[in-house]
C-alpha positions as a printed Julia matrix, in Angstrom:
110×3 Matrix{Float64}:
   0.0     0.0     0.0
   2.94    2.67    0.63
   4.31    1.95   -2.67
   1.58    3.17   -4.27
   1.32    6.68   -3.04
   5.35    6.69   -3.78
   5.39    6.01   -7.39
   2.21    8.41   -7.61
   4.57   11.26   -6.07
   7.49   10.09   -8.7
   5.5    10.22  -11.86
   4.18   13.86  -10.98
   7.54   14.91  -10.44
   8.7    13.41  -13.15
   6.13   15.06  -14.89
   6.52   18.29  -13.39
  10.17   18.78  -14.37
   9.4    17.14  -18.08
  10.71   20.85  -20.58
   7.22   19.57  -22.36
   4.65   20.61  -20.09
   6.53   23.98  -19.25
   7.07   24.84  -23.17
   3.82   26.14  -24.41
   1.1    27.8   -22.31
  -2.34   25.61  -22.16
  -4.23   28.23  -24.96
  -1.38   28.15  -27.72
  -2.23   28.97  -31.16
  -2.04   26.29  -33.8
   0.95   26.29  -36.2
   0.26   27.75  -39.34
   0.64   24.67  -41.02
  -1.53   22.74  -38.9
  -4.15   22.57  -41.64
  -2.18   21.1   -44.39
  -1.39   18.24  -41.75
  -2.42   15.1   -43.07
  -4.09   14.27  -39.63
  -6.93   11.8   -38.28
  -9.06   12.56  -35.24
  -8.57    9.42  -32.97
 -11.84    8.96  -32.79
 -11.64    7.19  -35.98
  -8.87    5.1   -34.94
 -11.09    3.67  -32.3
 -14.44    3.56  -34.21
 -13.63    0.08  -35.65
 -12.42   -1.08  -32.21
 -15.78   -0.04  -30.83
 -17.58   -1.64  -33.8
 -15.75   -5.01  -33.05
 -17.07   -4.67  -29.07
 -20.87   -4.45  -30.33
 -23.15   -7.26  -30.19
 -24.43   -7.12  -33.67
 -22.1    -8.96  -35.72
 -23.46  -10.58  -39.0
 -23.23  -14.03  -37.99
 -24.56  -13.76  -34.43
 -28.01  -11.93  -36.78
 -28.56  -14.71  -39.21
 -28.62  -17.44  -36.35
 -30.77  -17.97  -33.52
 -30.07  -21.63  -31.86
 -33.49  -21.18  -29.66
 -35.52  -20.35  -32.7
 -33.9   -23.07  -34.6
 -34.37  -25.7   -31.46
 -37.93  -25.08  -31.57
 -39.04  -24.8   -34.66
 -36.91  -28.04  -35.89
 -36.83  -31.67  -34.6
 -33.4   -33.77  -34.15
 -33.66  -35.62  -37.31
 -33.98  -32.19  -39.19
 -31.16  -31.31  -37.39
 -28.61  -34.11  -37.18
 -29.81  -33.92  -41.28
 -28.45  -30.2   -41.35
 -25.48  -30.9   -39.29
 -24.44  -33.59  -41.61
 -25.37  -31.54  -44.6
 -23.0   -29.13  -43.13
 -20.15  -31.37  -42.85
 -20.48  -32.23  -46.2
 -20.27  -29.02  -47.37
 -17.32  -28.4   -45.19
 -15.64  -31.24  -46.77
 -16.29  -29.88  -50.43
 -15.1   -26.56  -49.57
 -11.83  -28.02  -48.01
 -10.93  -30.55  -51.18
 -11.82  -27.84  -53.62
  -9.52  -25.07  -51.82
  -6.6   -27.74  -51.56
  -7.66  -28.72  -55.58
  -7.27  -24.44  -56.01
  -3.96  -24.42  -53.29
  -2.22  -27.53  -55.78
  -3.41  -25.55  -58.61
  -1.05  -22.82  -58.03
   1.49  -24.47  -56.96
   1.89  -26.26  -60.02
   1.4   -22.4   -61.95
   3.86  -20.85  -59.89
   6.5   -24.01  -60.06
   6.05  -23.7   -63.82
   6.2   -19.91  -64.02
   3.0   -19.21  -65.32
């Protein structure tokens, strides 16, 4: 607990002394070239980070397990699930067919 207070007092000496915060007064004028700045507010830095935190993402909208539990029985869905690993399994030969593909282009130089 007493090192806290401690390294509190440090940093705002540290701070204190920094030639940064005593160079320019807290109302300075911009720069003159300040507009030609190619500058970003951070606001949109963090817009896609916020985004990301929201709860509607595409694939949680398409998909409700509840409404699909319901309004399905277990052969319908052991039939989907299977359906789905077929698919799967297409996707997966046809990308390594595609992958081989360009192997064979780029060993050739095509």
């Amino acid at each position: 607990m007493t090192l806290r207070p401690a390294l509190f007092c440090c940093l705002a000496l540290l701070l204190a002394s920094a030639p940064v915060a005593q160079a320019a007064p807290v109302f300075a004028p911009w720069p003159a070239a300040a507009p030609s700045l190619p500058v970003e507010p951070a606001r949109s830095m963090l817009k896609n980070f916020l985004d990301a935190l929201a709860d509607d993402d595409v694939h949680d909208d398409h998909y409700d397990w509840k409404d699909y539990r319901n309004s399905t029985s277990r052969k319908e869905r052991v039939r989907d699930y299977y359906e789905m690993q077929r698919q799967d399994q297409k996707d997966y030969w046809k990308s390594q067919k595609e992958m081989q593909k360009r192997a064979i282009k780029a060993q050739r130089g095509w």
